[in-house]
PQR file with spaces between the fields and no chain letter, atoms N, CA, C, O and H, PARSE charges and radii, in Angstrom:
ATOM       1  N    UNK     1     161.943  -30.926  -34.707 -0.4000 1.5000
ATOM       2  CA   UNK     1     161.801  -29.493  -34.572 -0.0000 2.0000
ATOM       3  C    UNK     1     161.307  -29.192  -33.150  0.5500 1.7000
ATOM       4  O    UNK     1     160.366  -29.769  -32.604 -0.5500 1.4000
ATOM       5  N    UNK     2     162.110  -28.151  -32.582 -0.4000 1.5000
ATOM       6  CA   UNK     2     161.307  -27.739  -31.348 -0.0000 2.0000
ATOM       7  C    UNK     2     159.921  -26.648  -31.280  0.5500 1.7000
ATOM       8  O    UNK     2     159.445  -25.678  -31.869 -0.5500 1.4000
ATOM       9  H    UNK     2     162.875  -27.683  -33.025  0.4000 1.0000
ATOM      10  N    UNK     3     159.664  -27.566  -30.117 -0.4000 1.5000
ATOM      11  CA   UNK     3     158.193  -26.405  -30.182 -0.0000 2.0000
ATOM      12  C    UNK     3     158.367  -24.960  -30.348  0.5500 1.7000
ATOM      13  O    UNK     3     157.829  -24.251  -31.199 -0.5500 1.4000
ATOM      14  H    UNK     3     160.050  -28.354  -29.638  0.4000 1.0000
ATOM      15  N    UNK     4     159.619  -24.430  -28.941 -0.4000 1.5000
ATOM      16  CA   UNK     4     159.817  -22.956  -29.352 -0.0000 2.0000
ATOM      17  C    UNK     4     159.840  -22.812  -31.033  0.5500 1.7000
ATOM      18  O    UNK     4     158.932  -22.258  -31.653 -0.5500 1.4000
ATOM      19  H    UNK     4     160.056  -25.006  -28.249  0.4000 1.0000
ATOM      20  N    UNK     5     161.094  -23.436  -31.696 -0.4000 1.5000
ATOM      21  CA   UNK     5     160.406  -23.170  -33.013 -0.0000 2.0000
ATOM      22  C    UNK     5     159.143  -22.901  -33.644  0.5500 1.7000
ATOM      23  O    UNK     5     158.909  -21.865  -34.267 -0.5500 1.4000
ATOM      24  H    UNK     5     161.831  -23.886  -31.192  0.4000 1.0000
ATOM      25  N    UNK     6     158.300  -23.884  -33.470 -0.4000 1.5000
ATOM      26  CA   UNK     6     156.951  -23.782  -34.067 -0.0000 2.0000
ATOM      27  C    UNK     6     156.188  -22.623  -33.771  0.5500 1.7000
ATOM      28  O    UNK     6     155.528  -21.905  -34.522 -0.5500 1.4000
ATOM      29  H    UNK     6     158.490  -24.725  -32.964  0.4000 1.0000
ATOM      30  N    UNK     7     156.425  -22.553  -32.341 -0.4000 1.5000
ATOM      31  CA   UNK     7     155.471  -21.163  -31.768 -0.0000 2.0000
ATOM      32  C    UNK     7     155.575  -19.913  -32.908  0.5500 1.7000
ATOM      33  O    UNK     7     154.595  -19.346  -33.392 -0.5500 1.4000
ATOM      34  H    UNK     7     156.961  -23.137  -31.732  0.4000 1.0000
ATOM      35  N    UNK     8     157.184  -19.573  -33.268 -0.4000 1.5000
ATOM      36  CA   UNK     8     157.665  -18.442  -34.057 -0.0000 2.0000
ATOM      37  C    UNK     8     157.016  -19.026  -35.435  0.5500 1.7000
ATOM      38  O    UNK     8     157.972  -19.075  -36.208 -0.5500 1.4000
ATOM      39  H    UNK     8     157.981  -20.033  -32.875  0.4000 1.0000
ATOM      40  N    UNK     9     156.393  -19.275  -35.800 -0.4000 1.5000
ATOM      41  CA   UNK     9     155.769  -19.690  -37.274 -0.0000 2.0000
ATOM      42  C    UNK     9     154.168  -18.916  -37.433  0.5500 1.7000
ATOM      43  O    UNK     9     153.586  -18.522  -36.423 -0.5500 1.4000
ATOM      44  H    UNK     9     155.616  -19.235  -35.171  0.4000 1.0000
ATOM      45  N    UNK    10     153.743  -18.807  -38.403 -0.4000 1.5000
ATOM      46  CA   UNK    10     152.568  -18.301  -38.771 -0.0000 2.0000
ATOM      47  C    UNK    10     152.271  -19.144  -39.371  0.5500 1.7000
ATOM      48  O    UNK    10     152.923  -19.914  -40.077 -0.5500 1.4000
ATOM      49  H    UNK    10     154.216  -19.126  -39.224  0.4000 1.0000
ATOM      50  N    UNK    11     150.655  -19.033  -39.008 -0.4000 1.5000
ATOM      51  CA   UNK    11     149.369  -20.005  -39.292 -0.0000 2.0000
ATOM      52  C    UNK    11     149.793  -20.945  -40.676  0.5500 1.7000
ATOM      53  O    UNK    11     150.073  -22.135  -40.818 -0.5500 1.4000
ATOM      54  H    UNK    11     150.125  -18.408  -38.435  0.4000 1.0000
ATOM      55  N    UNK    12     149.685  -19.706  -41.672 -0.4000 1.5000
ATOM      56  CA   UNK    12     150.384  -19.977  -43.005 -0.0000 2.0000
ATOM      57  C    UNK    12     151.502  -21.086  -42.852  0.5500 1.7000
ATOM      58  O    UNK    12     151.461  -22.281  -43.144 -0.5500 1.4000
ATOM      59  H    UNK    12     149.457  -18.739  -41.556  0.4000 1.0000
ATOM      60  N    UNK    13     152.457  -20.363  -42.333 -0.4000 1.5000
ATOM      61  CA   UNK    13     153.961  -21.579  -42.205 -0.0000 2.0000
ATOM      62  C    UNK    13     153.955  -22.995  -41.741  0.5500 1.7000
ATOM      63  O    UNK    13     154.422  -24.000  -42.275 -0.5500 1.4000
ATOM      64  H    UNK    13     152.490  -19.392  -42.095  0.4000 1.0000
ATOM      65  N    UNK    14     153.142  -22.790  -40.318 -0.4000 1.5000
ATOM      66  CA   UNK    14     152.292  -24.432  -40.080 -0.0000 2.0000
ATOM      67  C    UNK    14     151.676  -25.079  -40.387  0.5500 1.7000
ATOM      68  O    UNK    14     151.699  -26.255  -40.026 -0.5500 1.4000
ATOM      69  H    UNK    14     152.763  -21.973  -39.884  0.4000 1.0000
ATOM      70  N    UNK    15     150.613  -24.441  -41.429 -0.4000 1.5000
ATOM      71  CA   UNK    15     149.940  -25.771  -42.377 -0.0000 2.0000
ATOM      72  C    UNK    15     151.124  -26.030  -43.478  0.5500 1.7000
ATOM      73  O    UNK    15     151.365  -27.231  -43.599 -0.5500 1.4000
ATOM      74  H    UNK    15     150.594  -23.485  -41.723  0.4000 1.0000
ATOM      75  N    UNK    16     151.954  -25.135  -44.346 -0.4000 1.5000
ATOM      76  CA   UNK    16     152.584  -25.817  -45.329 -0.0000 2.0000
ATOM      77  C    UNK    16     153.614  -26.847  -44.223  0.5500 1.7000
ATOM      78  O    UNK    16     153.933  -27.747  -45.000 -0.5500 1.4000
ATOM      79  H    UNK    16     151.759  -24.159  -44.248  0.4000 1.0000
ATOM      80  N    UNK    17     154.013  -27.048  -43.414 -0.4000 1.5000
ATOM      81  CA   UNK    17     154.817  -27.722  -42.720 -0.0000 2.0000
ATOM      82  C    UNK    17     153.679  -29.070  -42.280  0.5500 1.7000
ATOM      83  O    UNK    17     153.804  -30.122  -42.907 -0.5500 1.4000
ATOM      84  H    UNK    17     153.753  -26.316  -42.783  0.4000 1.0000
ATOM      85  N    UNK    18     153.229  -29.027  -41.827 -0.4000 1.5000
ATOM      86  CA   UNK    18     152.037  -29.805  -41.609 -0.0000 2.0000
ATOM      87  C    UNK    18     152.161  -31.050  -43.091  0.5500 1.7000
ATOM      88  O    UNK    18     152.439  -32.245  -42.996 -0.5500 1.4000
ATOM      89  H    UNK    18     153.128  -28.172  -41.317  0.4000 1.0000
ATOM      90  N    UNK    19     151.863  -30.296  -44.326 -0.4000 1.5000
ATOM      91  CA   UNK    19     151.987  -30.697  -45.576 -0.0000 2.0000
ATOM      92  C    UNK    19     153.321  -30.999  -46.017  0.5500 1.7000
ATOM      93  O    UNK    19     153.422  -31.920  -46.827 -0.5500 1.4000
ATOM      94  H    UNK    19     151.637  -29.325  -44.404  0.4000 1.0000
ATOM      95  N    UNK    20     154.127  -30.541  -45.730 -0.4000 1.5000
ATOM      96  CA   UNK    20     154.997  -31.218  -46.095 -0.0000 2.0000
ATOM      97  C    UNK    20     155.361  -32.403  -45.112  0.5500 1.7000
ATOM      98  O    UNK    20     155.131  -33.508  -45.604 -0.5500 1.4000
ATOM      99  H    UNK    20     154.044  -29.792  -45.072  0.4000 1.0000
ATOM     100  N    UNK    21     155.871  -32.412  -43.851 -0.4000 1.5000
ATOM     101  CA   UNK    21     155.543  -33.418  -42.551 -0.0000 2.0000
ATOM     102  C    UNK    21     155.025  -34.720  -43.138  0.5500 1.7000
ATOM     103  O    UNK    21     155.648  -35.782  -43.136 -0.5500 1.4000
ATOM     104  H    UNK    21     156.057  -31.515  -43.452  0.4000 1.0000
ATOM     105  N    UNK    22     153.610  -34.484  -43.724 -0.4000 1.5000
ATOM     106  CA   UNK    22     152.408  -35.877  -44.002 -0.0000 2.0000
ATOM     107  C    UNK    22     153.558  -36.317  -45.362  0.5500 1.7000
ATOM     108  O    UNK    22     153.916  -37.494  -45.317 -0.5500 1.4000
ATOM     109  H    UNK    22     153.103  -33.622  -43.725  0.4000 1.0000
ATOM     110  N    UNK    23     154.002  -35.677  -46.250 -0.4000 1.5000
ATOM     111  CA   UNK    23     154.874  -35.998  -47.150 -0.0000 2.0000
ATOM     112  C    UNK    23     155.668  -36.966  -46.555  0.5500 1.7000
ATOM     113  O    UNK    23     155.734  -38.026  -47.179 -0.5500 1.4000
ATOM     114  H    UNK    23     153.712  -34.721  -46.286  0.4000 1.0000
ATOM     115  N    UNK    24     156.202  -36.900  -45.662 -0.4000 1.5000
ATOM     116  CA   UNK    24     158.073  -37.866  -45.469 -0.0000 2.0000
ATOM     117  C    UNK    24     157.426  -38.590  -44.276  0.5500 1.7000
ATOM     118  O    UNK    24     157.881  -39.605  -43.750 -0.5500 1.4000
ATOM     119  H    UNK    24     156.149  -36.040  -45.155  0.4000 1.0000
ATOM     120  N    UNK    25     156.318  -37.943  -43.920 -0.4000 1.5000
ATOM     121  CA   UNK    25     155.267  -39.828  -43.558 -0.0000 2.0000
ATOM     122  C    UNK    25     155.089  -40.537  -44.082  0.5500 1.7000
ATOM     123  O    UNK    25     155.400  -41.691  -43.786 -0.5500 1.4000
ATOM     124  H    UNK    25     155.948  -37.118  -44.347  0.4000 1.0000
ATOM     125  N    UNK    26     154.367  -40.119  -45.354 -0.4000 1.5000
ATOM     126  CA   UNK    26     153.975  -41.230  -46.141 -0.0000 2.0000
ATOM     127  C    UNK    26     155.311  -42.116  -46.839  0.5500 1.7000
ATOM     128  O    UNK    26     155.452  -43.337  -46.904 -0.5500 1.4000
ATOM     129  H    UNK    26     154.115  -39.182  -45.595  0.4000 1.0000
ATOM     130  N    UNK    27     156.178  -41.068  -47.305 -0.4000 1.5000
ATOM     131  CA   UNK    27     157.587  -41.841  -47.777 -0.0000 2.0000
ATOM     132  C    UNK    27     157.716  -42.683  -46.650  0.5500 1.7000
ATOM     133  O    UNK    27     157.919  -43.843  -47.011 -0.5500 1.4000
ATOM     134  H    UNK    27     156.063  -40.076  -47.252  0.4000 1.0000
ATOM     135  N    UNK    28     157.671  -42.525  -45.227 -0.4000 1.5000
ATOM     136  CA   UNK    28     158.292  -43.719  -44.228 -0.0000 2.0000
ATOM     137  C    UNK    28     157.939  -44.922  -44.044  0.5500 1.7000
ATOM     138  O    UNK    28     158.534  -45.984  -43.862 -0.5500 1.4000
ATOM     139  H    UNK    28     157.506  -41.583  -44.934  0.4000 1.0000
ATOM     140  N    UNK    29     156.472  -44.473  -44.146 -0.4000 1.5000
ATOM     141  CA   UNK    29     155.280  -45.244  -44.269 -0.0000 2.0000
ATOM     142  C    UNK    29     155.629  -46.608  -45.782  0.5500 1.7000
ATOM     143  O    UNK    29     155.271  -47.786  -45.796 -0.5500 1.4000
ATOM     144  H    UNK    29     155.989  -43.610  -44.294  0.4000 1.0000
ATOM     145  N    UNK    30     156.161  -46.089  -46.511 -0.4000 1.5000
ATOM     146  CA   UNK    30     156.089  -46.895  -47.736 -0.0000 2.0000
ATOM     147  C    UNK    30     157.649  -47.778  -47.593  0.5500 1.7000
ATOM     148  O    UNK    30     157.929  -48.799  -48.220 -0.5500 1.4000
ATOM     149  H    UNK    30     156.452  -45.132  -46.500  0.4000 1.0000
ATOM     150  N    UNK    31     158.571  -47.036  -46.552 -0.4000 1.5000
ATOM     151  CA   UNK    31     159.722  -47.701  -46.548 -0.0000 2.0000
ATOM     152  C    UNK    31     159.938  -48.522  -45.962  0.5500 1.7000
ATOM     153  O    UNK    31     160.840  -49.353  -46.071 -0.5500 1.4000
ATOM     154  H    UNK    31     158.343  -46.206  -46.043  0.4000 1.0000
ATOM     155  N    UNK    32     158.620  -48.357  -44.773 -0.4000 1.5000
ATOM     156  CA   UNK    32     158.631  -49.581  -43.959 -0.0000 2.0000
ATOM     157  C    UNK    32     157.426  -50.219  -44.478  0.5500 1.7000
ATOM     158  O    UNK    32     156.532  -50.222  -43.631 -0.5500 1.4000
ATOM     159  H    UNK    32     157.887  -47.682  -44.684  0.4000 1.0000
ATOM     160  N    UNK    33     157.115  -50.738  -45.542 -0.4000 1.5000
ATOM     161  CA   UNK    33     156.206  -51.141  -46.075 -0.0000 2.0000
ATOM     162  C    UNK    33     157.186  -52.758  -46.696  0.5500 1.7000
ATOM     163  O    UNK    33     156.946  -53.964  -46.637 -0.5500 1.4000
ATOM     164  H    UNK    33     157.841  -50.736  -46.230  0.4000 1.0000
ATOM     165  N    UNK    34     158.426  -51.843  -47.309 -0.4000 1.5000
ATOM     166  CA   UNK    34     158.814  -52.504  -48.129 -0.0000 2.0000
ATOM     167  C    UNK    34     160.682  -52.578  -47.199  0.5500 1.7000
ATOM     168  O    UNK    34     161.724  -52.595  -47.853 -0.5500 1.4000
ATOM     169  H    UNK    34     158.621  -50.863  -47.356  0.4000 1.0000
ATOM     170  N    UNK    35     160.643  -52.605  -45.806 -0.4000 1.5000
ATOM     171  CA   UNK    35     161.363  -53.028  -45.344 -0.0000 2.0000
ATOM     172  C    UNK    35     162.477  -52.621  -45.459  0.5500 1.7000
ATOM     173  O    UNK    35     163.424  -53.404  -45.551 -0.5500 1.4000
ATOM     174  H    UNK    35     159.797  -52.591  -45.274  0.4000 1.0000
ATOM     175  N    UNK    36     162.606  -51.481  -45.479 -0.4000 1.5000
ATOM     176  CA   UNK    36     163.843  -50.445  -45.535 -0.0000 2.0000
ATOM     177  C    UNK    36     164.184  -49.488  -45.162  0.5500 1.7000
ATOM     178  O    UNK    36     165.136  -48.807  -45.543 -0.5500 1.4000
ATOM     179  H    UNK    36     161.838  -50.846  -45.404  0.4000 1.0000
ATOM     180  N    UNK    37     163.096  -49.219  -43.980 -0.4000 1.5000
ATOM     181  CA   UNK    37     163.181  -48.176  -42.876 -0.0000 2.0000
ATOM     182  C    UNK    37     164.726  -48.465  -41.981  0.5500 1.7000
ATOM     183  O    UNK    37     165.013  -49.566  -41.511 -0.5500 1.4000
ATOM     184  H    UNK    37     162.322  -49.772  -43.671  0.4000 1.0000
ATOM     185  N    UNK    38     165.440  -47.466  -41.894 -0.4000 1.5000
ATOM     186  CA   UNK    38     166.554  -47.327  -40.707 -0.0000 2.0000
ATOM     187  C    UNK    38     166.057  -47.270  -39.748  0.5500 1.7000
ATOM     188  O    UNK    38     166.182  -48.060  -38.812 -0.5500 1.4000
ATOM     189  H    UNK    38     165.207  -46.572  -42.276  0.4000 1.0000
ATOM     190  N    UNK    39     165.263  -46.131  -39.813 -0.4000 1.5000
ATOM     191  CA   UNK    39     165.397  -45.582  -38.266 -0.0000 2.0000
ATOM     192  C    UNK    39     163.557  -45.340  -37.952  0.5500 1.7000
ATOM     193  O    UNK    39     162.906  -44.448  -38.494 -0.5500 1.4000
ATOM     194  H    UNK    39     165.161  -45.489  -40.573  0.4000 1.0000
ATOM     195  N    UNK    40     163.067  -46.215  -37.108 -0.4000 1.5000
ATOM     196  CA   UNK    40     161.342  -46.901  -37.002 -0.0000 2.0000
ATOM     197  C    UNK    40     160.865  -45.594  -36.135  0.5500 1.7000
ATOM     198  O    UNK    40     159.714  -45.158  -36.133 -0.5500 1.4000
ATOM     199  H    UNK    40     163.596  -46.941  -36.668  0.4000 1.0000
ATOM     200  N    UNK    41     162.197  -44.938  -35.246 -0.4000 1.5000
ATOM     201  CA   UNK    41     161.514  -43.899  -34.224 -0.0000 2.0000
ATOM     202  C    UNK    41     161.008  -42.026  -35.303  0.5500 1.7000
ATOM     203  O    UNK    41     160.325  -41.103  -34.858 -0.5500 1.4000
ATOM     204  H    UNK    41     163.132  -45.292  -35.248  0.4000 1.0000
ATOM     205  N    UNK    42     161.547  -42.102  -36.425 -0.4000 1.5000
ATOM     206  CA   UNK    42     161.164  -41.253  -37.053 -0.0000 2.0000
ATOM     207  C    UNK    42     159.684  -41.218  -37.229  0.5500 1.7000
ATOM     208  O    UNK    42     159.420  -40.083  -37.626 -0.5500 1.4000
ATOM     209  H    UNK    42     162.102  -42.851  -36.787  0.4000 1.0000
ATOM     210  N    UNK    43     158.864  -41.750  -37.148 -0.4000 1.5000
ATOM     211  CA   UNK    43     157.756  -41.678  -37.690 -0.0000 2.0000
ATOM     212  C    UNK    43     157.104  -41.106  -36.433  0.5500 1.7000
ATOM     213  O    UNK    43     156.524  -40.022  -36.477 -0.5500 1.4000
ATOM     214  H    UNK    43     159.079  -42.672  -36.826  0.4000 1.0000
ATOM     215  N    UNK    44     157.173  -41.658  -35.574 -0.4000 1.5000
ATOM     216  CA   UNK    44     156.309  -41.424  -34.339 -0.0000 2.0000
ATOM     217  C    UNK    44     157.145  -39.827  -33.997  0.5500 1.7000
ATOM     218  O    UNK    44     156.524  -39.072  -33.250 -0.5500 1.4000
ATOM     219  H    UNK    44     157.644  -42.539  -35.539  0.4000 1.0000
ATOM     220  N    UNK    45     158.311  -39.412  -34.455 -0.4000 1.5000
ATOM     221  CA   UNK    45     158.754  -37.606  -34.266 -0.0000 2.0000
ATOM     222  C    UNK    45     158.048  -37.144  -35.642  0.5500 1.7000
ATOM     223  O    UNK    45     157.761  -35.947  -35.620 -0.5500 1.4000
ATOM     224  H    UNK    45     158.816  -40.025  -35.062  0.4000 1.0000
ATOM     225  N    UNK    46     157.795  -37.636  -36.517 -0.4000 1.5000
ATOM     226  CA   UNK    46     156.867  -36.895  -37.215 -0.0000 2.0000
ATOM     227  C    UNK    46     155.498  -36.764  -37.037  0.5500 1.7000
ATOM     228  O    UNK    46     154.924  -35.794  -37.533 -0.5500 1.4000
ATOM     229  H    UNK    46     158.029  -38.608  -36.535  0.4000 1.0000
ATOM     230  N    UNK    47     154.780  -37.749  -36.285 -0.4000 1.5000
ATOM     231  CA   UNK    47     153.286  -37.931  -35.730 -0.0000 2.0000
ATOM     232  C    UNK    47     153.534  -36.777  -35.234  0.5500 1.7000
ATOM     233  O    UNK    47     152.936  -35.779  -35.636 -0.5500 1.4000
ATOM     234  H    UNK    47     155.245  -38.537  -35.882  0.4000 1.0000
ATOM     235  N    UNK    48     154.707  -36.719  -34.020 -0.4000 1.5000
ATOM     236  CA   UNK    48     154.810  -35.606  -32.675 -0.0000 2.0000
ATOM     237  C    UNK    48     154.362  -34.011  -33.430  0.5500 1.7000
ATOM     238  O    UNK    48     153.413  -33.267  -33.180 -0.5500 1.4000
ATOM     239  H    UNK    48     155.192  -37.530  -33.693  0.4000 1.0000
ATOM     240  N    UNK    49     155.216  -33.915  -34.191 -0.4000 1.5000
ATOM     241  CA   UNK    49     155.222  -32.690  -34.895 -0.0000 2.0000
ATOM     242  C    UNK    49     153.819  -31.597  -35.847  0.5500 1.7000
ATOM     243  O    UNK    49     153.434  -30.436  -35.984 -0.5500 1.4000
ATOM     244  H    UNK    49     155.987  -34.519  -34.394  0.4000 1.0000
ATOM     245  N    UNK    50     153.505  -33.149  -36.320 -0.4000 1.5000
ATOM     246  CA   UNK    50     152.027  -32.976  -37.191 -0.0000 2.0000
ATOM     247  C    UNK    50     151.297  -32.447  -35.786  0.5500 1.7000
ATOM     248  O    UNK    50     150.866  -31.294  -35.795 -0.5500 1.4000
ATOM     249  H    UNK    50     153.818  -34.092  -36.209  0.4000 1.0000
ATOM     250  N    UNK    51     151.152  -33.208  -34.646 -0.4000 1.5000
ATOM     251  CA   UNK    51     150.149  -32.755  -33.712 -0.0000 2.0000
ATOM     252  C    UNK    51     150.447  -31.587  -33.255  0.5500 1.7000
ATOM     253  O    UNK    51     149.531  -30.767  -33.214 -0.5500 1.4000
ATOM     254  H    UNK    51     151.502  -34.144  -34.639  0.4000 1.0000
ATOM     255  N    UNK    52     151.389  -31.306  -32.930 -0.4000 1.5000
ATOM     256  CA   UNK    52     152.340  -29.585  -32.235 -0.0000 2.0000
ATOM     257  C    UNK    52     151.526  -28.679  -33.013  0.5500 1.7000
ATOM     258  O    UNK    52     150.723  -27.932  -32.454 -0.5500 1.4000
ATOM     259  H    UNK    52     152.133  -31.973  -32.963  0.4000 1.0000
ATOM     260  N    UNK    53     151.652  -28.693  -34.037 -0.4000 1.5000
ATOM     261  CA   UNK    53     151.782  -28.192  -35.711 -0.0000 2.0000
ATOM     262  C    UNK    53     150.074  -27.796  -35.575  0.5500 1.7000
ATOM     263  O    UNK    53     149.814  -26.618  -35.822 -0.5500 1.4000
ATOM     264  H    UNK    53     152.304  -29.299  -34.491  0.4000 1.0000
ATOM     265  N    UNK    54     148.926  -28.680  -35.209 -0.4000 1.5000
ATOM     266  CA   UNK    54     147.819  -28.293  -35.223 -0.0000 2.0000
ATOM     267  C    UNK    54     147.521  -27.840  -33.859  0.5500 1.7000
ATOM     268  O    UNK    54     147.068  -26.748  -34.203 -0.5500 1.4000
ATOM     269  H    UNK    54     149.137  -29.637  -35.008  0.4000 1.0000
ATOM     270  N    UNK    55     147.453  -27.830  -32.992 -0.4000 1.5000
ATOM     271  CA   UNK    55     147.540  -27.669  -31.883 -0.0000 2.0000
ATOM     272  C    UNK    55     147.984  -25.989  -31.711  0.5500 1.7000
ATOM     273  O    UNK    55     147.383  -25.242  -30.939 -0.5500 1.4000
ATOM     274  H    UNK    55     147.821  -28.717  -32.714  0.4000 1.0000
ATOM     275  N    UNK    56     148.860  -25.655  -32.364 -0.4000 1.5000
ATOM     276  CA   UNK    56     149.574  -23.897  -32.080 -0.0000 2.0000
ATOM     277  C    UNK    56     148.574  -23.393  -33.335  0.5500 1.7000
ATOM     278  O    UNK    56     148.427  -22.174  -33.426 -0.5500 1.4000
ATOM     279  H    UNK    56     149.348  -26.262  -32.991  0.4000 1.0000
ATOM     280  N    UNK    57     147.819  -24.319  -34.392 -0.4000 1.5000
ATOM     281  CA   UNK    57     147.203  -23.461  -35.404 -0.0000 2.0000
ATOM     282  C    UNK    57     145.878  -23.151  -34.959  0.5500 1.7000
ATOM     283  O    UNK    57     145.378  -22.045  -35.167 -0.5500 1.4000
ATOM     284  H    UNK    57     147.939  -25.309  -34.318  0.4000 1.0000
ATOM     285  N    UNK    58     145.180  -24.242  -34.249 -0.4000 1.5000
ATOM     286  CA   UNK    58     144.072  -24.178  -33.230 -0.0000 2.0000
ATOM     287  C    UNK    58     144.153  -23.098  -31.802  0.5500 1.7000
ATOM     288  O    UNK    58     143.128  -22.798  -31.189 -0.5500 1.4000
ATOM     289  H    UNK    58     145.587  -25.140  -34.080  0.4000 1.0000
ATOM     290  N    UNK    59     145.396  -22.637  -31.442 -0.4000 1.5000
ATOM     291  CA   UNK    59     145.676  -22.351  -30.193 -0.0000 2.0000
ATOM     292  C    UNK    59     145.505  -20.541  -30.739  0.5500 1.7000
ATOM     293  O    UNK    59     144.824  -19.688  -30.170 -0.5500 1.4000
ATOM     294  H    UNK    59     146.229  -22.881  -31.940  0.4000 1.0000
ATOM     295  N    UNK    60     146.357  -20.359  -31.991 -0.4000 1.5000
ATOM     296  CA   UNK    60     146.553  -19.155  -32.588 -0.0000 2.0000
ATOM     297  C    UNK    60     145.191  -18.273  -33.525  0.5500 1.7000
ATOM     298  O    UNK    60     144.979  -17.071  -33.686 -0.5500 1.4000
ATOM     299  H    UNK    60     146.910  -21.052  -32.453  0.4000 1.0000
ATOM     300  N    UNK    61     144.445  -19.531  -34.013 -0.4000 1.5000
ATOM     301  CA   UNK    61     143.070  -18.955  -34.234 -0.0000 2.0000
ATOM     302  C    UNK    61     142.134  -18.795  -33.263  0.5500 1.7000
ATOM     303  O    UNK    61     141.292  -17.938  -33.529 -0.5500 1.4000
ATOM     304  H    UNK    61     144.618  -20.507  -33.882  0.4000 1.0000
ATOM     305  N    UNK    62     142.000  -19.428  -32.075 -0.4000 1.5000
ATOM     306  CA   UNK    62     141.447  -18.906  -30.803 -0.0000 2.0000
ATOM     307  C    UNK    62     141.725  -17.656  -30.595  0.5500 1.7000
ATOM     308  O    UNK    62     140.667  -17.031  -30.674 -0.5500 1.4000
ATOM     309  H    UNK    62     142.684  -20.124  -31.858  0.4000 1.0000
ATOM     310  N    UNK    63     142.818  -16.790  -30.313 -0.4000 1.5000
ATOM     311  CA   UNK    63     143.241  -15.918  -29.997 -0.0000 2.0000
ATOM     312  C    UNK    63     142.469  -14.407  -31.089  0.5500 1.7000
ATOM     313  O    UNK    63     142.149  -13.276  -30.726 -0.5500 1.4000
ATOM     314  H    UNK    63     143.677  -17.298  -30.248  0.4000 1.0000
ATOM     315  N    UNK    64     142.423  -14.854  -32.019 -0.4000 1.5000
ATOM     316  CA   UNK    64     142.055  -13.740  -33.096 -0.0000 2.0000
ATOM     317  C    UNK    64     140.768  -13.227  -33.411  0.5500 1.7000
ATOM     318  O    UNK    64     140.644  -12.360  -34.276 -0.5500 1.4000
ATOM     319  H    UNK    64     142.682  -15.773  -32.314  0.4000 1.0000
């Protein structure tokens, strides 16, 4: 997801994304557990995202 995206989101919209995000971590997390991950660079674009994700929710409650 791009950041411009994220920016257009509300507080609200970025934590459930946030929550869902840690979701299909942990699924990756368990796939490469058990050695059946495709693709190893997904995880570290979902780290990316989780951090974006708090970062604009921290950035947007400053503001208020």
């Amino acid at each position: 997801m791009k950041l411009q995206e994220l920016k257009e989101k509300s507080i609200d919209e970025l934590n459930t994304l946030i929550a869902d995000t840690k979701k299909q971590l942990f699924d990756l997390r368990l796939q490469k557990a058990l050695q059946k991950l495709e693709n190893p660079a997904q995880i570290r674009q979902l780290k990316t995202v989780i951090a974006q994700a708090k970062t604009l929710i921290k950035e947007k409650s400053e503001v208020k």
